[in-house]
C-alpha positions, 0 to 999 in steps of 0.5 A: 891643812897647813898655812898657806904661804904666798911668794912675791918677786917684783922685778924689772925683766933686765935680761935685754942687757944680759942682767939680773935685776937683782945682785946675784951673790947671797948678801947677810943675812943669806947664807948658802954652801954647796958641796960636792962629796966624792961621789959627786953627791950634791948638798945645797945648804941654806938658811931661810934668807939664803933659800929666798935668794935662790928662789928670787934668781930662779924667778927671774931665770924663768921669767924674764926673756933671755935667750936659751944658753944664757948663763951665769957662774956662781961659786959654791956659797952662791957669790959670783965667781971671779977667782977662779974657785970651783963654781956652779953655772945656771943656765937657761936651757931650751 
């Protein structure tokens, strides 16, 4: 049987002002790209720090109380999208 591994994400629930508690764009060391093949084929590559950080934002997506249709837009290495870059949104569903 392999190690058993524990994953801890200590956060304040922000999702009343419409907020993660964390920063969501992937920050050094993390690294994350997303690509989309012509086949709309989807490859989410990460470092350890980077797949930690998706881990985080999903926690708090799950956790914290917001409403279903929340979202927020990320672009392809995982960095909040202003530029008008092509992007990924995560969204909390029903």
């Amino acid at each position: 049987m392999g190690k058993q591994l524990e994953f801890k994400h200590l956060f304040s629930d922000e999702s009343e002002y419409g907020m993660l508690s964390l920063d969501l764009t992937a920050h050094a060391p993390a690294s994350v790209q997303i690509t989309v093949d012509k086949n709309s084929n989807i490859h989410i590559a990460a470092n350890r720090d980077g797949w930690l950080h998706i881990a985080r934002v999903a926690a708090e997506l799950g956790l914290a109380n917001f409403e279903s249709g929340h979202h927020l837009h990320v672009d392809f290495a995982f960095n909040r999208n202003f530029d008008n870059k092509p992007e990924m949104t995560l969204e909390v569903a029903e």
